[in-house]
C-alpha positions in Angstrom: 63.7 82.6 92.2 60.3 83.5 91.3 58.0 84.2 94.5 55.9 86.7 93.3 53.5 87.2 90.0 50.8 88.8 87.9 47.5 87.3 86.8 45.8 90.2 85.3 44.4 89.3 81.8 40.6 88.5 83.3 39.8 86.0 80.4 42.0 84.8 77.1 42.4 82.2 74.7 44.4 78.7 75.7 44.8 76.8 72.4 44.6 73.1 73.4 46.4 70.7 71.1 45.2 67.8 72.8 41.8 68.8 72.4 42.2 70.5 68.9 40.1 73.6 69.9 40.5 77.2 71.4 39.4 77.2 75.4 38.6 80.5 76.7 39.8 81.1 80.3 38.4 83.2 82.6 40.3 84.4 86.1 40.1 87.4 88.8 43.0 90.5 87.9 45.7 89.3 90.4 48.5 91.7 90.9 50.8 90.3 93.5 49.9 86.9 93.9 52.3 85.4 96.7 53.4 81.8 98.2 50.6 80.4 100.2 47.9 82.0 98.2 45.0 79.9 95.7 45.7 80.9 92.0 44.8 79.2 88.8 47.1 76.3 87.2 46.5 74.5 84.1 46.5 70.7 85.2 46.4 67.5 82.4 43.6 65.3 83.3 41.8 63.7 80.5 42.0 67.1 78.6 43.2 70.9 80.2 41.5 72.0 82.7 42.5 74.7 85.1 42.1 74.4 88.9 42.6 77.0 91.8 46.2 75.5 93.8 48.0 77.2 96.5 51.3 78.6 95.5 53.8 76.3 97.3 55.6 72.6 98.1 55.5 71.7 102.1 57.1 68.5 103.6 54.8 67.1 106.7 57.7 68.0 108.8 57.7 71.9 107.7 54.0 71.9 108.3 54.4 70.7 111.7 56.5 73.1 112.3 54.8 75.9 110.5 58.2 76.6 108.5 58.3 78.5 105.2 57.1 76.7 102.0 59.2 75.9 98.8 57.8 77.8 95.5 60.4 76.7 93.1 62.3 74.3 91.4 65.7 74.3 89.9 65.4 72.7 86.4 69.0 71.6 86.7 68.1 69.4 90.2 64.4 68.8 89.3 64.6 64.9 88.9 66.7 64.4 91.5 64.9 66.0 94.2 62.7 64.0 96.3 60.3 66.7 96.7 60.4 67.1 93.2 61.0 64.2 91.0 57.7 62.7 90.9 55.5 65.7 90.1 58.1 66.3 87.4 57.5 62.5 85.9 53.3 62.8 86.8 52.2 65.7 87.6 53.5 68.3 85.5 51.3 72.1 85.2 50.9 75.4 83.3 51.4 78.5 85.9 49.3 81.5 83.5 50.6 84.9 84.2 50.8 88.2 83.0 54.3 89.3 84.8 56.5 88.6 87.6 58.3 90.5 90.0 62.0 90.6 91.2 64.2 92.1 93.0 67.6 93.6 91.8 70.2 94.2 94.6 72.3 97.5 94.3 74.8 97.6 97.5 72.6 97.0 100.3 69.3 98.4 98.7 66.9 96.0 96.8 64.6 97.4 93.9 61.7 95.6 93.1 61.1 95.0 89.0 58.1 93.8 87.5 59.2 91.6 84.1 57.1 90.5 81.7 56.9 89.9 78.1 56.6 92.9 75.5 53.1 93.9 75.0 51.7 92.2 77.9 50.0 89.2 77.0 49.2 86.5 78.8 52.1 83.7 79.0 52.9 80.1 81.1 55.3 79.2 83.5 56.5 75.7 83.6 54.9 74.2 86.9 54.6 71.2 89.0 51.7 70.4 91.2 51.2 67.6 93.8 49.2 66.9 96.8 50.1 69.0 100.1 50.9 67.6 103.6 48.7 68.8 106.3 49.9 67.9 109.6 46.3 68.0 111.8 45.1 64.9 110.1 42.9 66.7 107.7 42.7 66.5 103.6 46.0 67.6 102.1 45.9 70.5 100.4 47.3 70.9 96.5 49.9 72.8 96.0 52.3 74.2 92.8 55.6 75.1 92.2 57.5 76.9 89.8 60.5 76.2 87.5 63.5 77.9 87.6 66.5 78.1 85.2 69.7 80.8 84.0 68.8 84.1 83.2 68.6 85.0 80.4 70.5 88.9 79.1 67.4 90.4 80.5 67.1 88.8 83.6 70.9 88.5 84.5 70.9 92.5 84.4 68.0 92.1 88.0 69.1 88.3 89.3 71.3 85.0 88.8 68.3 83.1 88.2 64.4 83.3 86.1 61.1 81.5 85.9 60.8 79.0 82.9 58.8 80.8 80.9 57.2 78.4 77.9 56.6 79.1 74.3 54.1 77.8 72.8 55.0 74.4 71.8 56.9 74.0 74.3 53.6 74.8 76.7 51.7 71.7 74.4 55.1 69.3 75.3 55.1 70.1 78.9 51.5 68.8 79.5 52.2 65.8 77.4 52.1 62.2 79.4 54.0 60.6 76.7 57.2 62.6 76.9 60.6 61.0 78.3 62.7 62.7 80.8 65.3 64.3 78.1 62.7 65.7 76.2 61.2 67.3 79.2 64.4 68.7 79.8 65.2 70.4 76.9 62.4 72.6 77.3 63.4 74.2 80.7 65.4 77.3 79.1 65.5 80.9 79.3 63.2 82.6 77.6 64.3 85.0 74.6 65.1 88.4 76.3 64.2 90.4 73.6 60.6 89.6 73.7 61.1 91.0 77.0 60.7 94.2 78.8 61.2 95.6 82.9 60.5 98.6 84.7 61.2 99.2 88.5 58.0 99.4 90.6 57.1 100.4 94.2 57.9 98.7 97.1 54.1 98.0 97.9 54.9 94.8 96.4 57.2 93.4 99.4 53.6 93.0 100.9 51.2 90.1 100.1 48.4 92.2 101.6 48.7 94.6 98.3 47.4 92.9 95.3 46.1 96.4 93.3 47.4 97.6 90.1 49.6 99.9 91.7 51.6 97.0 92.6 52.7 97.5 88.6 53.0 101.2 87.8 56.3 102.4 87.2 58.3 104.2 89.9 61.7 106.3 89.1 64.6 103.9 90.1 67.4 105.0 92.8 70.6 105.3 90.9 72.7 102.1 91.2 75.6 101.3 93.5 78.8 100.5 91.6 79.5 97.2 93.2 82.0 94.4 91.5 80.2 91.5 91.9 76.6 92.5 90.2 75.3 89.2 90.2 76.3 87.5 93.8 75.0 87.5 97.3 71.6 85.4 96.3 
């Protein structure tokens, strides 16, 4: 899963082949932005534009009953999914980010790992957005979520699963209207793990209130459990 992420570029370039020219994007350093929260998604309209959305799907039911949200998708499920399968066909989005955090298990201990890609530029999850469901009568509230697929040699290494992360052409596809269901498909896979890189970080992260760039500096990792199973439990 991916339930925590990095925004911290301030401004950079989006290259919009729909409209042919460079956009220049500007958004507050985030450090540890978490479900619930307002961050930027790039949404097709009549051209890109990016909009503020809260991280998270809720069903009317769960926000009756103030349960926990749902911040990602599993690309092998997506169009089947009720509470996916629309935004997939309509309302399809660009998460931006600059790294992501996860958690690799070793025994009973959990070790939190910030992942992004080499040299730390800016890069786009594949997201869905769709209207919220507010249960005291008032305007729902828009929400994203994020796609999920297999990890990739990187990733498998921390967890059994990783954000779609989008290449470049693949980021122009995914915002495009006129694309059928297999070709949407094909672009949910793992990203190349050697453009790559993780280090462990501090477990200031677990918190939502901590969104400071300590949440990324580099901490010295516990040694390991030997366990037989690296990759279950999750």
């Amino acid at each position: 899963m991916c339930a925590r992420y990095s925004l911290t570029a301030g401004e950079w370039e989006f290259f919009s082949s729909f409209l042919k020219e460079l956009m220049l994007l500007k958004a507050a350093a985030r450090f540890n932005i978490a479900p619930t929260q307002a961050a930027p998604v790039i949404v097709m309209n009549q051209a890109p534009e990016m909009r503020d959305l809260r991280f998270g799907f809720q069903t009317q039911a769960s926000a009756a009953r103030k349960a926990s949200i749902v911040v990602n998708a599993r690309s092998e499920t997506v169009t089947e999914k009720p509470m996916f399968r629309d935004a997939f066909r309509e309302r399809r989005c660009l998460v931006p980010a600059t790294g992501f955090y996860e958690w690799r298990k070793s025994g009973i201990a959990k070790q939190p790992m910030n992942i992004r890609l080499k040299g730390g530029e800016p890069f786009y999850f594949a997201g869905l957005w769709r209207m919220g469901a507010a249960s005291d009568g008032s305007e729902p509230e828009p929400g994203f979520v994020i796609l999920t697929t297999e990890p990739n040699r990187l990733m498998a290494s921390i967890h059994n699963r990783m954000p779609v992360i989008l290449d470049r052409e693949a980021r122009d596809a995914w915002l495009d209207q006129s694309l059928g269901e297999s070709d949407l498909l094909a672009l949910l896979k793992s990203y190349p793990a050697d453009a790559m890189e993780a280090w462990p970080v501090g477990s200031g992260v677990g918190s939502p209130h901590n969104d400071n760039p300590a949440c990324l500096e580099p901490v010295e990792e516990a040694p390991r459990a030997i366990q037989g199973d690296l990759f279950g439990g999750i």
